[in-house]
KOLGU-4560 file (N, C-alpha, C; in nm, 3 decimals, padded with zeros to 5 digits):
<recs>
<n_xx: 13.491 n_yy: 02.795 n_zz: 05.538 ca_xx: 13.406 ca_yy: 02.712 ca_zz: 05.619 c_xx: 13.399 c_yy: 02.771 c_zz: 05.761 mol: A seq: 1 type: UNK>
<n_xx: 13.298 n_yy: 02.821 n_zz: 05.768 ca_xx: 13.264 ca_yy: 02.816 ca_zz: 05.968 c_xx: 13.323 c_yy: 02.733 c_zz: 06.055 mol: A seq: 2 type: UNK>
<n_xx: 13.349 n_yy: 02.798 n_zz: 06.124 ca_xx: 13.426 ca_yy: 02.727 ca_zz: 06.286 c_xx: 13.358 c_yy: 02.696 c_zz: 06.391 mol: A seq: 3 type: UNK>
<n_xx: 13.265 n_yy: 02.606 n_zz: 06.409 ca_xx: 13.211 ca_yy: 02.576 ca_zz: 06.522 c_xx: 13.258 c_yy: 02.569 c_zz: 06.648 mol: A seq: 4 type: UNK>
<n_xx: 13.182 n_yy: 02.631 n_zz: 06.767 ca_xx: 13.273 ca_yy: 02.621 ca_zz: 06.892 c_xx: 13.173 c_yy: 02.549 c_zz: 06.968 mol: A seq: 5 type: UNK>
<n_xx: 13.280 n_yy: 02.516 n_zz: 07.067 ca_xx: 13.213 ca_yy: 02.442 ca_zz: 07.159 c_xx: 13.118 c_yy: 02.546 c_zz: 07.315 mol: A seq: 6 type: UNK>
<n_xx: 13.015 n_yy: 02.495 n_zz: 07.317 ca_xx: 12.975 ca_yy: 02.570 ca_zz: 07.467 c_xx: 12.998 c_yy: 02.473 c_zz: 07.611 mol: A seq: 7 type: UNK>
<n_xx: 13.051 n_yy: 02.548 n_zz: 07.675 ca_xx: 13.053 ca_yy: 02.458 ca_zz: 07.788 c_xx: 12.977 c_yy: 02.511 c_zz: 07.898 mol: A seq: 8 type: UNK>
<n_xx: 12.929 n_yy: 02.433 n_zz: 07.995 ca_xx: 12.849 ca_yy: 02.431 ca_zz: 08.090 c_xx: 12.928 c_yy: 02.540 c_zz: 08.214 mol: A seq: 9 type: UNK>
<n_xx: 12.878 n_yy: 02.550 n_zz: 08.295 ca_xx: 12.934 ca_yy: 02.647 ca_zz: 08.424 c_xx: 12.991 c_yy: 02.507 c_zz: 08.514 mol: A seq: 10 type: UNK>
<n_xx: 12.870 n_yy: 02.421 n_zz: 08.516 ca_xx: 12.988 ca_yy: 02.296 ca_zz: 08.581 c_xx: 13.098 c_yy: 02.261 c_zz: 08.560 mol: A seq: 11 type: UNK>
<n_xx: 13.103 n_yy: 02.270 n_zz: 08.398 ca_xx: 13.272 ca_yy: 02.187 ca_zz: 08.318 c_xx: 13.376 c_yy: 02.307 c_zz: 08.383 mol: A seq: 12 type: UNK>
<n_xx: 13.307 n_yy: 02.452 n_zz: 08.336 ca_xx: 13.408 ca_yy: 02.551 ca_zz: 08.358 c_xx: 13.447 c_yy: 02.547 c_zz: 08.471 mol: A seq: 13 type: UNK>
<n_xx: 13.359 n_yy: 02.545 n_zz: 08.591 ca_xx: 13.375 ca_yy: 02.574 ca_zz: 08.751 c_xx: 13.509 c_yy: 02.461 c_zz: 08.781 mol: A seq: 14 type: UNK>
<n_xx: 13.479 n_yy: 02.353 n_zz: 08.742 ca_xx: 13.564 ca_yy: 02.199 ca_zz: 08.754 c_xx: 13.693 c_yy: 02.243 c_zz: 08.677 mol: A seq: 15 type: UNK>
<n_xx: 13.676 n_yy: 02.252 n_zz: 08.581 ca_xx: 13.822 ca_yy: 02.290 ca_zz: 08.515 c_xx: 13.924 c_yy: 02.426 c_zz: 08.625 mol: A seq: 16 type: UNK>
<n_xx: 13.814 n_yy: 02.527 n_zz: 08.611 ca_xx: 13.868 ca_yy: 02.648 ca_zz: 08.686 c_xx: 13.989 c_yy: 02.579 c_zz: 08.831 mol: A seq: 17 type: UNK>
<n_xx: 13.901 n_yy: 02.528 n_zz: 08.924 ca_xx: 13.958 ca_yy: 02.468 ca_zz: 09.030 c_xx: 14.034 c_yy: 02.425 c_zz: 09.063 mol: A seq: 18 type: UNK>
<n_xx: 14.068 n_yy: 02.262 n_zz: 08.931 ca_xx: 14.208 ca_yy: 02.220 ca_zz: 08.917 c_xx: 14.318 c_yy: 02.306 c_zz: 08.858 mol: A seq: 19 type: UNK>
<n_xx: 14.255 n_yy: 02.421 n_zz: 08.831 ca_xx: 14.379 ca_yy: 02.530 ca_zz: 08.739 c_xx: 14.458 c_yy: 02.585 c_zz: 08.848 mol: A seq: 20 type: UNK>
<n_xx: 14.375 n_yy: 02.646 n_zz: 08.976 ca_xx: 14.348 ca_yy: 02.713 ca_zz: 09.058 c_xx: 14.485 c_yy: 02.600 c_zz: 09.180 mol: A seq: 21 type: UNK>
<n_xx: 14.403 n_yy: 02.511 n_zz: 09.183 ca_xx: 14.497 ca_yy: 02.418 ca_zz: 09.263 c_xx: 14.633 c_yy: 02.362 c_zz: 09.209 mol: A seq: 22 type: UNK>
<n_xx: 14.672 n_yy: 02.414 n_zz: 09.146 ca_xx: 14.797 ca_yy: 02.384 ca_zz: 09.035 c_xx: 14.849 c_yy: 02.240 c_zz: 09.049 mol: A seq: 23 type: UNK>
<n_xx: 14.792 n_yy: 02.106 n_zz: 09.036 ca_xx: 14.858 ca_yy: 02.045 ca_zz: 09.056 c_xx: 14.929 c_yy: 01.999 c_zz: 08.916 mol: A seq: 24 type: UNK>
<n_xx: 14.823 n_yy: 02.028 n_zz: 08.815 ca_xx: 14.893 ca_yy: 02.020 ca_zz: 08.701 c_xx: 14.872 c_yy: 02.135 c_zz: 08.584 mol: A seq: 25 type: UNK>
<n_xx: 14.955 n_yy: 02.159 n_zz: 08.509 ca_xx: 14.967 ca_yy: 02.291 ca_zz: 08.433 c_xx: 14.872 c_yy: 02.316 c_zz: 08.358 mol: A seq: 26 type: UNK>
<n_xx: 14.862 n_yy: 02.403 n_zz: 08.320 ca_xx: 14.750 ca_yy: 02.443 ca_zz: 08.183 c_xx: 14.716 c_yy: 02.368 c_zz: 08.047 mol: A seq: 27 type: UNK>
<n_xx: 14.844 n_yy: 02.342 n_zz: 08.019 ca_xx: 14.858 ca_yy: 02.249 ca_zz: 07.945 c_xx: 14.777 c_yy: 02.133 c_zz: 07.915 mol: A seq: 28 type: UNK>
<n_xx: 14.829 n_yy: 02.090 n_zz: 08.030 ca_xx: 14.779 ca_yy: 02.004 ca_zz: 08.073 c_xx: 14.631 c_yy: 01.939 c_zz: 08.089 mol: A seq: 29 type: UNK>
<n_xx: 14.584 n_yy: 02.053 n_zz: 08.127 ca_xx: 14.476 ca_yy: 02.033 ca_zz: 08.199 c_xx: 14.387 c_yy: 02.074 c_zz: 08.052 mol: A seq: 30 type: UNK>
<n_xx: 14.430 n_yy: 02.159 n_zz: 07.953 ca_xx: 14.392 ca_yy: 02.169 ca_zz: 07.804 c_xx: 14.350 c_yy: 02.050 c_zz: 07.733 mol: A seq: 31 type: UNK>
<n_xx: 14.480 n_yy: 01.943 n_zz: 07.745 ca_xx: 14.504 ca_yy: 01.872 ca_zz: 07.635 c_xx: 14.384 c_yy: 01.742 c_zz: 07.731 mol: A seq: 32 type: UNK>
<n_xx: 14.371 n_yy: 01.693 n_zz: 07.888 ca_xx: 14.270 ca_yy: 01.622 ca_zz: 07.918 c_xx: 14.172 c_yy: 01.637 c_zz: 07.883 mol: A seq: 33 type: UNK>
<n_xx: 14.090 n_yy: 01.813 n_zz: 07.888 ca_xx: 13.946 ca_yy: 01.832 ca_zz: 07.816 c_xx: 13.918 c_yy: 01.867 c_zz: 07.742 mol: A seq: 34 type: UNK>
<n_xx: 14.019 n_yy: 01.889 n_zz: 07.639 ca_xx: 14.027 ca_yy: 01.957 ca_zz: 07.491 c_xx: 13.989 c_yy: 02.111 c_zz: 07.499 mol: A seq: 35 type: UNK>
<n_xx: 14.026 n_yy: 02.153 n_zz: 07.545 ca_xx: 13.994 ca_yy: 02.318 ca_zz: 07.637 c_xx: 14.151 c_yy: 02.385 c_zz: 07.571 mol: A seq: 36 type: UNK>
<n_xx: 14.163 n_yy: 02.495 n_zz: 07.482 ca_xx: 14.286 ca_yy: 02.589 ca_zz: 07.521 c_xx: 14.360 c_yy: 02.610 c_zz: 07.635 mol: A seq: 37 type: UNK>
<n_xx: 14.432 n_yy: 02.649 n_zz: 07.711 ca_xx: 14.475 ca_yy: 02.652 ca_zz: 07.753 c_xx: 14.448 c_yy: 02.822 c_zz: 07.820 mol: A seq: 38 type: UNK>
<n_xx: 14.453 n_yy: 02.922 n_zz: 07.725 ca_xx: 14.408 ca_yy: 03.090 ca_zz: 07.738 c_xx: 14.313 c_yy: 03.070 c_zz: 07.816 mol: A seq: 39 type: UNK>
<n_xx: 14.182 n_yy: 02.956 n_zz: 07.721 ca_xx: 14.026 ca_yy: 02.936 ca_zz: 07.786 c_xx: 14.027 c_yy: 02.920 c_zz: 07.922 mol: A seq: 40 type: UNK>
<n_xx: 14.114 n_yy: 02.860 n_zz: 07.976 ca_xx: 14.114 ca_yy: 02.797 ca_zz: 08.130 c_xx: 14.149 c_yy: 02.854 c_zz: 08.182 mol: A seq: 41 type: UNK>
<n_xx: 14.252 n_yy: 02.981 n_zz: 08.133 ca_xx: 14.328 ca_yy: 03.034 ca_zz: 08.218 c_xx: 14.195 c_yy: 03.202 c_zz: 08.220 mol: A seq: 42 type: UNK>
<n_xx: 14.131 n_yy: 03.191 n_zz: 08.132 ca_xx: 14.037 ca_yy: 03.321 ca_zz: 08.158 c_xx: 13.932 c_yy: 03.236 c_zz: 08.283 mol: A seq: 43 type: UNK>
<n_xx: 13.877 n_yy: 03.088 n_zz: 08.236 ca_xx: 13.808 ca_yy: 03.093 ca_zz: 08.382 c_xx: 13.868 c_yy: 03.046 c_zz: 08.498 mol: A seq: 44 type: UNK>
<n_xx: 13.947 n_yy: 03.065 n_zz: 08.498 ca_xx: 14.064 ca_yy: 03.068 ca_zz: 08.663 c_xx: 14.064 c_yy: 03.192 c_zz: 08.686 mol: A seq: 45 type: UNK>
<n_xx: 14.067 n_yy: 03.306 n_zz: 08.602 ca_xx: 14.095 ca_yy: 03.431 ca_zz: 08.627 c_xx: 13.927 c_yy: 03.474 c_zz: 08.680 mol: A seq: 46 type: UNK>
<n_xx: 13.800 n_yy: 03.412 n_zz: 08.615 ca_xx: 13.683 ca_yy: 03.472 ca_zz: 08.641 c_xx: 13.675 c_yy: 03.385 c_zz: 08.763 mol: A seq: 47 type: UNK>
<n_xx: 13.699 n_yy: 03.312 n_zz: 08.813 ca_xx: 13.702 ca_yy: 03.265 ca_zz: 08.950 c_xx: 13.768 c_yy: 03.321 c_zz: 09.088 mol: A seq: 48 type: UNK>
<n_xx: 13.875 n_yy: 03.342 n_zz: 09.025 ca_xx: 13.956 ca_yy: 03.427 ca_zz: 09.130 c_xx: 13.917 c_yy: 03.536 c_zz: 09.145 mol: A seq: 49 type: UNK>
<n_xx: 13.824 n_yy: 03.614 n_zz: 09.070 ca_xx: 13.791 ca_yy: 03.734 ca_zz: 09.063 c_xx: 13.660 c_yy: 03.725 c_zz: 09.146 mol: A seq: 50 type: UNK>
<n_xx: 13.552 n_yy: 03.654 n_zz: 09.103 ca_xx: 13.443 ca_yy: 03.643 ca_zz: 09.156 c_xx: 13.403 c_yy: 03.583 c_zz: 09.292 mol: A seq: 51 type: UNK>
<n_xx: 13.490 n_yy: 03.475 n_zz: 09.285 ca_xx: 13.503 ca_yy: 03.419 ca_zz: 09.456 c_xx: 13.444 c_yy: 03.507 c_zz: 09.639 mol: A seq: 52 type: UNK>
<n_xx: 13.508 n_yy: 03.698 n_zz: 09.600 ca_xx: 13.445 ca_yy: 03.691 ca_zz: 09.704 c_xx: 13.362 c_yy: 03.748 c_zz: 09.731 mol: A seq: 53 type: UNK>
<n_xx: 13.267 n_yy: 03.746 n_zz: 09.617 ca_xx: 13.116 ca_yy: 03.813 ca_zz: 09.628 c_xx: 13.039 c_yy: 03.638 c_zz: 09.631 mol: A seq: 54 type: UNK>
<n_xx: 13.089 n_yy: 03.516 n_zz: 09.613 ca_xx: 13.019 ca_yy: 03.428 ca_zz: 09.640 c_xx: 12.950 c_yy: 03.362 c_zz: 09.772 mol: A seq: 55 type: UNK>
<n_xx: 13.028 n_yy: 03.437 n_zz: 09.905 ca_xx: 12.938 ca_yy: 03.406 ca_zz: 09.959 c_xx: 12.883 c_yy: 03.565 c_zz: 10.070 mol: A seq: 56 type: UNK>
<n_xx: 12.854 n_yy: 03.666 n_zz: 09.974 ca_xx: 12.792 ca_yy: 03.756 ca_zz: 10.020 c_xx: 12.655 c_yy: 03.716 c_zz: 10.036 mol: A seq: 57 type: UNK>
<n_xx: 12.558 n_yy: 03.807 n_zz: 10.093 ca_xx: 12.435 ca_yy: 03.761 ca_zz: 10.146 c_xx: 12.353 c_yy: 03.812 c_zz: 10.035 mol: A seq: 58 type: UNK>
<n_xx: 12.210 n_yy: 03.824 n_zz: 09.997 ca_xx: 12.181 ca_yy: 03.890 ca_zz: 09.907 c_xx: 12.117 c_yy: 04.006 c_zz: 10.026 mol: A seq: 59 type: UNK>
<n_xx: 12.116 n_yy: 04.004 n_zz: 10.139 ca_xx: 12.097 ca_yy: 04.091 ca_zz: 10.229 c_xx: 12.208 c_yy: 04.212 c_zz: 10.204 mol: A seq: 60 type: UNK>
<n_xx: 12.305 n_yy: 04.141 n_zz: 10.220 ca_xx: 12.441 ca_yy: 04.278 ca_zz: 10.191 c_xx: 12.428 c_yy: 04.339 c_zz: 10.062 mol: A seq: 61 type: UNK>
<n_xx: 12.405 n_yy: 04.277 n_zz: 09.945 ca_xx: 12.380 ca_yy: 04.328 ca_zz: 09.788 c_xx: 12.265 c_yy: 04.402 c_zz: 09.822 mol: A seq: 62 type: UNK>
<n_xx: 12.163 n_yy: 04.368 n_zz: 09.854 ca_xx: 12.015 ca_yy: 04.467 ca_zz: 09.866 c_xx: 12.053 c_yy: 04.591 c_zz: 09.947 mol: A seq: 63 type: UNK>
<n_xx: 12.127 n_yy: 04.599 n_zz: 10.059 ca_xx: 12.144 ca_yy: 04.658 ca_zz: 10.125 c_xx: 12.197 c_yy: 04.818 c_zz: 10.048 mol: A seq: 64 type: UNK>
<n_xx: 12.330 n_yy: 04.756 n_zz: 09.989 ca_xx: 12.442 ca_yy: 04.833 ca_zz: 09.925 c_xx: 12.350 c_yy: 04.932 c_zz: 09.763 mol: A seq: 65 type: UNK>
<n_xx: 12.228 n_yy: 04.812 n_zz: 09.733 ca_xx: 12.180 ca_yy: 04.906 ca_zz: 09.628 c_xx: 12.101 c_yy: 05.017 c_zz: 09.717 mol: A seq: 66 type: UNK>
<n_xx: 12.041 n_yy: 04.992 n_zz: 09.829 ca_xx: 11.948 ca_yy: 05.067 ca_zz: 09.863 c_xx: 11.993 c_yy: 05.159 c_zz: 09.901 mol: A seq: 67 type: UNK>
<n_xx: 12.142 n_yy: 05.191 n_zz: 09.970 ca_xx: 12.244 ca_yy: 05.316 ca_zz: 10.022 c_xx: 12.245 c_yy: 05.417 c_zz: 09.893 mol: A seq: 68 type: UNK>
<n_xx: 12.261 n_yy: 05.357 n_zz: 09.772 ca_xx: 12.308 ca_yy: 05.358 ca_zz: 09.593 c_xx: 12.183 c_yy: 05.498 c_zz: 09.592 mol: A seq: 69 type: UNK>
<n_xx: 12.065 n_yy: 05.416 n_zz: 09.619 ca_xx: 11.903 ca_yy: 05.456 ca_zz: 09.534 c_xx: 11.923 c_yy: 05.595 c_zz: 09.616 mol: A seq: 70 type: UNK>
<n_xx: 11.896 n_yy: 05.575 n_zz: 09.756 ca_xx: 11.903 ca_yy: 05.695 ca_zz: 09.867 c_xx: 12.018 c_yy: 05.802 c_zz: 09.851 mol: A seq: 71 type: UNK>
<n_xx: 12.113 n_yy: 05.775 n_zz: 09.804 ca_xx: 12.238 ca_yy: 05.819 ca_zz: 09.764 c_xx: 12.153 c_yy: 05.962 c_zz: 09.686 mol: A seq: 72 type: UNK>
<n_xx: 12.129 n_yy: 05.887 n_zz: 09.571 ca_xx: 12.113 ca_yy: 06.013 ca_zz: 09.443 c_xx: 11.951 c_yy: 06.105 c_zz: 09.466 mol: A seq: 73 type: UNK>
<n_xx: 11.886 n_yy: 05.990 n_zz: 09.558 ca_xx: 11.743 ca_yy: 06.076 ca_zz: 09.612 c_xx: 11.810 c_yy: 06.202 c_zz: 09.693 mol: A seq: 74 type: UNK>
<n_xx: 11.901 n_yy: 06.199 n_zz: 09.759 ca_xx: 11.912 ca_yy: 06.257 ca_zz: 09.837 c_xx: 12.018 c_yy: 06.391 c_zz: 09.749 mol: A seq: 75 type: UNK>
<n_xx: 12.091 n_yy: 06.397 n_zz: 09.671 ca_xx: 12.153 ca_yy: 06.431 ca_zz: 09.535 c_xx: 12.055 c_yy: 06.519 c_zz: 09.510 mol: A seq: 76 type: UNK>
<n_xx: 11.902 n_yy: 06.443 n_zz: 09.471 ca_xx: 11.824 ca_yy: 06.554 ca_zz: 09.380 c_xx: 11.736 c_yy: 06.574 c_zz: 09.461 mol: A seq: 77 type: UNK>
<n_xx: 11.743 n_yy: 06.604 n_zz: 09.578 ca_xx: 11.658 ca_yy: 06.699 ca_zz: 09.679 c_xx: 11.728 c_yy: 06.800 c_zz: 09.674 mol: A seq: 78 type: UNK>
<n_xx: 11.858 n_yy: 06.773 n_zz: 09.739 ca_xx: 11.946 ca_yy: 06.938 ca_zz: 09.733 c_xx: 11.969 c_yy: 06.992 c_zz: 09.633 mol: A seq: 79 type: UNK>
<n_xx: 11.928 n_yy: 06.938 n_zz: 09.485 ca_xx: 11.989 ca_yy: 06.981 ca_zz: 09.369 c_xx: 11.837 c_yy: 07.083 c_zz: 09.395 mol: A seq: 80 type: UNK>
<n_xx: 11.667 n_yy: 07.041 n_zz: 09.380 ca_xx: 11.580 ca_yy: 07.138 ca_zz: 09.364 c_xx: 11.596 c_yy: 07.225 c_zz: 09.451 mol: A seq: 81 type: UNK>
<n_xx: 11.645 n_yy: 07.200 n_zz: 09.649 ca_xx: 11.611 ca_yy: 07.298 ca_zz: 09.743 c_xx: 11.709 c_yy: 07.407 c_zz: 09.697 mol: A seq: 82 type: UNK>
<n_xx: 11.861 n_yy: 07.437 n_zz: 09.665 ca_xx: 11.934 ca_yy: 07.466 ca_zz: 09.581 c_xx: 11.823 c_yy: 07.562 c_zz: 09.444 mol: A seq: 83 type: UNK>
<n_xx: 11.805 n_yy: 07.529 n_zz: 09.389 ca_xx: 11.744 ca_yy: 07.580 ca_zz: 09.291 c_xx: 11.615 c_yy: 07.662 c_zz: 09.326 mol: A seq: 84 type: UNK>
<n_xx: 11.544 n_yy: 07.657 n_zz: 09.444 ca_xx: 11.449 ca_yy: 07.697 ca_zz: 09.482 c_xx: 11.503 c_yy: 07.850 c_zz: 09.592 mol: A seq: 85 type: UNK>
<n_xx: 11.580 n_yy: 07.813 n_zz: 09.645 ca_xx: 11.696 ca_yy: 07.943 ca_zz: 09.692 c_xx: 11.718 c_yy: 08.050 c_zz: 09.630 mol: A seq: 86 type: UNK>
<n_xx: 11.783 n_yy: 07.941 n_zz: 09.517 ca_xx: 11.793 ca_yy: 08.138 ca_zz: 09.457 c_xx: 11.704 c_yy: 08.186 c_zz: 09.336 mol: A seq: 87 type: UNK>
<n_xx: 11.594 n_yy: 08.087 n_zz: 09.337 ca_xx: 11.481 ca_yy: 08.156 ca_zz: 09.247 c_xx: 11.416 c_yy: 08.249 c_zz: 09.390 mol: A seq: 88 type: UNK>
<n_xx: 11.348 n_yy: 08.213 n_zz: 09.493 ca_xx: 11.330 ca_yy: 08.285 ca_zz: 09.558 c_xx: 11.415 c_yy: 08.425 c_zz: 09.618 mol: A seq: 89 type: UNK>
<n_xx: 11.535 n_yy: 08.412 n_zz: 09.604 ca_xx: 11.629 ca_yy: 08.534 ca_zz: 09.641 c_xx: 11.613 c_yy: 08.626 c_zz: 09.560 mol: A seq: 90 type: UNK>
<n_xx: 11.560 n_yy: 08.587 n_zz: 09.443 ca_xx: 11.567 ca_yy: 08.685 ca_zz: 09.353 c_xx: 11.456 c_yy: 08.792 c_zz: 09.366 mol: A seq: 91 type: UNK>
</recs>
């Protein structure tokens, strides 16, 4: 027989995450109130703690950081042709 799982919302998770986070009560614990594993809670405590401090980056700073990224490798494959154009001409 198939095992149905449950999906939970980013609200339930975010809420659960928090009180994990704030330890006032154990994993366990906090399992057996929302019928949640215990592993489960403890992976989104872990994706919280992890993600937290890109939450309040700007999307100015993210745009920014791709656009250094893009210019990065433009600039990569300019010198890769001027390079290549060198020593076809030397020859």
């Amino acid at each position: 027989m198939a095992r149905i799982y449950k999906k939970h919302g980013g609200k339930f998770k975010a809420k659960i995450a928090l009180e994990a986070v704030q330890g006032k009560v154990t994993l366990g614990e906090l399992g057996q109130r929302y019928s949640v594993a215990p592993t489960q809670i403890s992976t989104w405590k872990k994706q919280l703690e992890d993600g937290s401090p890109t939450l309040f980056e700007s999307k100015q700073e993210k745009n920014h950081q791709e656009e250094v990224d893009r210019l990065h490798r433009v600039i990569g494959q300019i010198t890769a042709e001027r390079d290549f154009l060198v020593r076809a001409l030397s020859r």
